[in-house]
N, C-alpha and C positions, 0 to 999 in steps of 0.2 A: 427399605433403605437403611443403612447398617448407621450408627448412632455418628461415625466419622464421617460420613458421608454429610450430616446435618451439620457438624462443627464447622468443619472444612470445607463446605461445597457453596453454589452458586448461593443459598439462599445467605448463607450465613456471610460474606460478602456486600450482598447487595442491602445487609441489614446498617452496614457502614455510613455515615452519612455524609462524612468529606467524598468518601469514594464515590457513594453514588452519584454524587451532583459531577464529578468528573466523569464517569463513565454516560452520563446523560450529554453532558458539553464534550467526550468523543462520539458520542453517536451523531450531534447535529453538525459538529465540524468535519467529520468525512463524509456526512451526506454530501452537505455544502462543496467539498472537494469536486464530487463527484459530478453534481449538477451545473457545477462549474465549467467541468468538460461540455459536460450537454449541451449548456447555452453557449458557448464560443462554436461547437458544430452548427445552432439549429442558427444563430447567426450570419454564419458563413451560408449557408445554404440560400437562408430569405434574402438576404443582401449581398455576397458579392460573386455569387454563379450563375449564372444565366442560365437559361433551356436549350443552350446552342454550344457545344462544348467546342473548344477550340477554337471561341471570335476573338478570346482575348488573348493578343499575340505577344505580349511580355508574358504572357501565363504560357505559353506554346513555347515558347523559346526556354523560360527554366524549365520545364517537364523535360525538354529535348534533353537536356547538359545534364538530367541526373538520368537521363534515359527512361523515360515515364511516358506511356500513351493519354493523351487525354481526350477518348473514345467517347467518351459517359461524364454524365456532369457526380456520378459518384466519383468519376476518378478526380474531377478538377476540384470537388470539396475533401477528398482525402489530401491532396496534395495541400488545400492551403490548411487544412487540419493539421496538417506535421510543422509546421510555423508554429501553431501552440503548442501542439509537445513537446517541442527544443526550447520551447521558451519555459516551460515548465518543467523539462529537466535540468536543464543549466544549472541553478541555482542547488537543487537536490546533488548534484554531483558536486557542486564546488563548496558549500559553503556550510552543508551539513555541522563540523568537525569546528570551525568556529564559531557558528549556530550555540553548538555543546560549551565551548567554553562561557560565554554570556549567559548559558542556562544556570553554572555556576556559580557567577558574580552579580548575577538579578533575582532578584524576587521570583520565584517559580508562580505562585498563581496572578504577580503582575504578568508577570512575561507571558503567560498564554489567554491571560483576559486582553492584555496588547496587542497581541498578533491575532485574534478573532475579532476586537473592537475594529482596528484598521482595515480588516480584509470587509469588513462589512462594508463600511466607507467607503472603500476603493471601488466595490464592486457597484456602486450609488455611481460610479462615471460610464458604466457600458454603456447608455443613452445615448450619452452625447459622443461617441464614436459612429451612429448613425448619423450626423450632422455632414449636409456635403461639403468639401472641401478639396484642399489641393490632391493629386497622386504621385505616386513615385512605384516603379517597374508596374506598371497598369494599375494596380489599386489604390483606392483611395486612401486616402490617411487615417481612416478610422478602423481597415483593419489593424497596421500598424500600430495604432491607438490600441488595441485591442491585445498585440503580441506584445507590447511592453507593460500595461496592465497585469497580461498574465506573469510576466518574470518578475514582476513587484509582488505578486500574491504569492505566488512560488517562494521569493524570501521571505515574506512572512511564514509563513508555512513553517522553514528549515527552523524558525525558532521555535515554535510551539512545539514540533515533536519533543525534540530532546527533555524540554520542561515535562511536558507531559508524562514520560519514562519514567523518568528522577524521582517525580511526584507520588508514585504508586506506591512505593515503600516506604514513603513518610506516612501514608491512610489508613492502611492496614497492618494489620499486624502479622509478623513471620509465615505463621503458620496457615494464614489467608492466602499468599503471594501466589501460589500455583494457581488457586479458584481467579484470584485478579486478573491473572494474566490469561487466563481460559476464555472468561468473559470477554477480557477486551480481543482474544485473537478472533473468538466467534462473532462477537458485533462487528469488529472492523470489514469481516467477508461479507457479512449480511449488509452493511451500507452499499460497498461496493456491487452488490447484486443489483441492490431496490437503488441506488443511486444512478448506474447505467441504465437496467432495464428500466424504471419507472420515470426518469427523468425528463424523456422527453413527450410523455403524456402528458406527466404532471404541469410543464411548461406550455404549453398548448390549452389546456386547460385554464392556467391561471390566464392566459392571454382572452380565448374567450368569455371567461366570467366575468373579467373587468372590463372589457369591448361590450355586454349589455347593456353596465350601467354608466358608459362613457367616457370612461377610462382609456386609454391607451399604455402598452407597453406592460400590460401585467406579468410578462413572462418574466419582468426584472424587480419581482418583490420575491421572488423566493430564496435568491438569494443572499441580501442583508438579515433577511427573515431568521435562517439559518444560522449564517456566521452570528447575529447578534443575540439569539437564544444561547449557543454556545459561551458566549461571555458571561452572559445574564447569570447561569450555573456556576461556572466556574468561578465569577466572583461572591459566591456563598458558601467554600469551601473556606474552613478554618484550617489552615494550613501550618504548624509550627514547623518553621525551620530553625537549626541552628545559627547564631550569626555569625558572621566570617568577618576578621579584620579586611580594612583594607589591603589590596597585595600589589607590588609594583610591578610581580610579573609580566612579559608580555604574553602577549596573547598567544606566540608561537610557543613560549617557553610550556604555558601551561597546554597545547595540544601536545608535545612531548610527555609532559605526567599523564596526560591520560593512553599515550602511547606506552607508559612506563609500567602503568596497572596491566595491560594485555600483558606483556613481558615477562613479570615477575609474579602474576596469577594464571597459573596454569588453566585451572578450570574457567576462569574469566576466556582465558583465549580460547580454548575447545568449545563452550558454547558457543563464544562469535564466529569461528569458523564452521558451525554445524549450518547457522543462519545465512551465512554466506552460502554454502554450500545447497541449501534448503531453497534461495531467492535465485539461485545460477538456475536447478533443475525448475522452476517455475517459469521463469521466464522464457526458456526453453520452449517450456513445453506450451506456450502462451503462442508460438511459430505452429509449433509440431502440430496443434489442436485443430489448423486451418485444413493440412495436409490430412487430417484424419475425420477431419469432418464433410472433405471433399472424395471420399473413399465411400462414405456412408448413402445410398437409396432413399432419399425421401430427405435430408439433411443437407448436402453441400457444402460447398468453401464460405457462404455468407453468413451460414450459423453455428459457424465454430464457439460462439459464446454460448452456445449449451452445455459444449462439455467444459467450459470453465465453470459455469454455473453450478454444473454438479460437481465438480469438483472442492467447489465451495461450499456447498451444502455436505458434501464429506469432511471440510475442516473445521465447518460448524458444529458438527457429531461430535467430532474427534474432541472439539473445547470442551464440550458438555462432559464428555467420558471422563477426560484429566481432569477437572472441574471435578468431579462429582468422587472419582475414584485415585485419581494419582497421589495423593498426600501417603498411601501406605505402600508406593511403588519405590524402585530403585532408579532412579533418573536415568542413569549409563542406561540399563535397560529398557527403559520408556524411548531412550534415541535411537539403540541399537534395534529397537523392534520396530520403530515409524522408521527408518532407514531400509530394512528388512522388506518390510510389507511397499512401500516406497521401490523397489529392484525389481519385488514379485509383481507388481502391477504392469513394470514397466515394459518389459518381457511379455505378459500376458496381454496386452495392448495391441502389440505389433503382434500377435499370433490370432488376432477376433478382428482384423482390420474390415470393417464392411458391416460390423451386426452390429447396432445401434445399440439394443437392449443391455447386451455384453460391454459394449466401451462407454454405457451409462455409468452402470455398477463398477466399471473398476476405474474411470475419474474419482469417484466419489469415495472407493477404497482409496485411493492412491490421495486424495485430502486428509482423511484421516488418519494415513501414515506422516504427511505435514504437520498434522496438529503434535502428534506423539512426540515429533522430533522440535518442532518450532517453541510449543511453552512451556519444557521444563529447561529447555537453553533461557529463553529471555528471562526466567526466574532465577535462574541462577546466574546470571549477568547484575541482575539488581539485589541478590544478598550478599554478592562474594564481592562488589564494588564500592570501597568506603565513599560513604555520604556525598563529601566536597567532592567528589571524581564521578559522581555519575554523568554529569550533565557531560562531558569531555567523552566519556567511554559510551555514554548514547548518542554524540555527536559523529562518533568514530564510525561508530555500528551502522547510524543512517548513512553514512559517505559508502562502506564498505557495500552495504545491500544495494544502495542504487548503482554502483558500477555493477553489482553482481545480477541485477537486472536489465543493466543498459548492451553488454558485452555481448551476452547469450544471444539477442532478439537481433542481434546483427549477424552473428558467425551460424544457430542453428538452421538460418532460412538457406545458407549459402552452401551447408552440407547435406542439408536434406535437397537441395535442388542439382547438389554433386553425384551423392551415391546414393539418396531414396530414403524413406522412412525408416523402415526397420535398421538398418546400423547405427541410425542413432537413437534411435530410442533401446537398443542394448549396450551403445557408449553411457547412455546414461545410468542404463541400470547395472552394469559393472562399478561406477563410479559410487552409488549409493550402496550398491554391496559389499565393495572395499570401504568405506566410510563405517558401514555397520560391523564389520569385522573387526576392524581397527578401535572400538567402542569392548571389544573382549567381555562381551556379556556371559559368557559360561563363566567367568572368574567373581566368585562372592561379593559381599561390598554392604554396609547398609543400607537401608532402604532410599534414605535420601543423602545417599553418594552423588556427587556434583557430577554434571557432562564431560 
């Protein structure tokens, strides 16, 4: 390994000690995220679906009105499943961008020891939404307990990210920032893997280990467990920020400044629009994976999260690589070629429909073309964004990525159910070939020329 590689890479990074304790408190707080999903599913399941799908006739009557069979008690726990998704993306769509300004005007490692202390606590009342009580459209009140809990933790949430961002480029130093943002892209997929797939062991597990010694309800210590580790870290980060007068702006005035940095920073806006563009074709392809998993012999439509899986073990390569090697690359071309390879897969995909081994390898290419393009955008979002504006322009960014993941997962089911796989999966990958063109990587540039 070449002498840059040691300076620049993972280890030299992780020798950081504010950063590390922050990339420890990311790693427990998107577990936590994740497991969170888990237990409002394994919840719904034990408590409000029966073994008799369709006795509950307020539950029959909304499946009717959104046009939904409720054949399977899978389908009657998906449905009340999407009750917590809306409740969990609400928030992420709305409030992101003022989220960002308050990232600004607070304390950054208050603000995200806050928003993990609270979610810890909050998550201390699932219990008692097993409690019986009144109902309203046939369930009782503690799911509904349960879908307003989430849209409480969901704003919590909208505040930590942005802090979180901001924080990065206070920890490290310049020439660190690619290795930081490697790491954090490749843990963030690896929680997501071990947080879905392990989650609802894991909670099963804690459920019977504490049902031995007379316990009840162990499946709900994992999660304060998490969120309050994640605090515990992040309040051992020595953080210096600069101070800021007080300012009488409002709050709208200042999402305008940060609307103002996109504007008048070119490269600021190119990287956000790479990541936009990067979270449309993912989410996308989050539809498209069902469609190509029920094509595959021995696979089906129910295991489509395999080839997300590998997919993410492609973007976790991809961090390592950038990490390890991008400090002596040229940015433009580190996106023009995850863009590139990004087109080629996508193409390649739709022409191996049916051989498993084949649409292994090239999800897992097609992450690592994510990664190329996803971490030298977000690293150049946070050196070319002055200080007091980060918090605003990674408020901006989370609002932007979650419509650019909300939009997709509505319109690609309804086009692949119009004209079939293949056209869209070469919409997509004319879309990333123009993207990568337009990036004009045969034209010189130094090495760390912005997105």
């Amino acid at each position: 390994m070449s002498s840059a590689a040691n300076t620049n890479g993972l280890l030299a990074v992780l020798k950081q000690r504010g950063f590390r304790e922050l990339w420890i408190g990311q790693i427990c707080s998107q577990l936590a995220d994740k497991f969170y999903i888990v237990l409002m599913v394994f919840l719904i399941a034990q408590v409000w679906v029966s073994d008799t799908p369709g006795s509950n006739p307020a539950l029959a009557e909304a499946a009717a009105a959104m046009r939904l069979n409720l054949e399977s008690r899978a389908q009657v726990i998906t449905l009340l499943a999407t009750g917590i998704y809306v409740a969990n993306t609400i928030p992420a769509v709305l409030l992101g961008t003022v989220a960002g300004v308050w990232a600004d005007r607070w304390p950054k490692r208050t603000m995200m020891v806050a928003s993990n202390g609270l979610r810890a606590l909050l998550v201390l009342l699932a219990p008692l939404c097993l409690l019986p009580g009144p109902s309203w459209l046939g369930l009782s009140w503690g799911y509904w307990g349960l879908v307003l809990m989430t849209l409480l933790e969901s704003v919590l949430t909208q505040f930590f990210a942005p802090a979180e961002q901001a924080a990065i480029p206070l920890l490290v130093p310049p020439q660190l920032l690619l290795a930081a943002n490697s790491l954090y892209q490749a843990t963030s997929m690896g929680a997501t893997i071990v947080g879905f797939a392990l989650g609802d062991p894991i909670l099963r597990l804690l459920e019977a280990l504490l049902a031995r010694i007379g316990i009840p309800g162990g499946e709900f210590v994992l999660l304060p467990f998490c969120y309050g580790l994640a605090a515990l870290a992040i309040s051992r980060i020595d953080l210096q920020e600069a101070p800021r007068p007080p300012r009488q702006a409002s709050v709208w005035q200042e999402i305008g400044e940060g609307v103002a940095v996109l504007r008048n920073r070119p490269s600021v806006r190119s990287a956000m629009a790479h990541l936009v563009l990067l979270y449309s074709l993912l989410a996308a392809l989050y539809v498209l994976a069902i469609s190509m998993a029920s094509l595959i012999p021995g696979l089906g439509p129910t295991q489509f999260g395999t080839l997300l899986a590998m997919s993410g073990v492609g973007l976790a390569l991809g961090a390592v690589l950038v990490a390890q090697l991008g400090a002596g690359l040229n940015r433009r071309r580190l996106a023009a070629g995850g863009l590139g390879i990004m087109a080629w897969t996508l193409v390649l995909l739709g022409q191996v429909r049916g051989n498993l081994v084949f649409t292994l390898l090239l999800c897992a290419l097609l992450g690592v073309g994510a990664a190329l393009l996803a971490i030298p955008a977000q690293t150049t979002i946070q050196e070319d964004t002055p200080e007091a504006m980060r918090g605003k322009v990674f408020g901006l960014q989370n609002n932007l990525i979650n419509v650019a993941l909300s939009l997709p997962l509505v319109l690609a089911g309804t086009v692949v159910s119009r004209y079939g796989l293949l056209p869209v999966l070469w919409i997509l990958a004319g879309l990333s070939l123009a993207a990568a063109l337009m990036e004009r990587p045969w034209q010189g540039g130094s090495r760390n020329e912005r997105c």
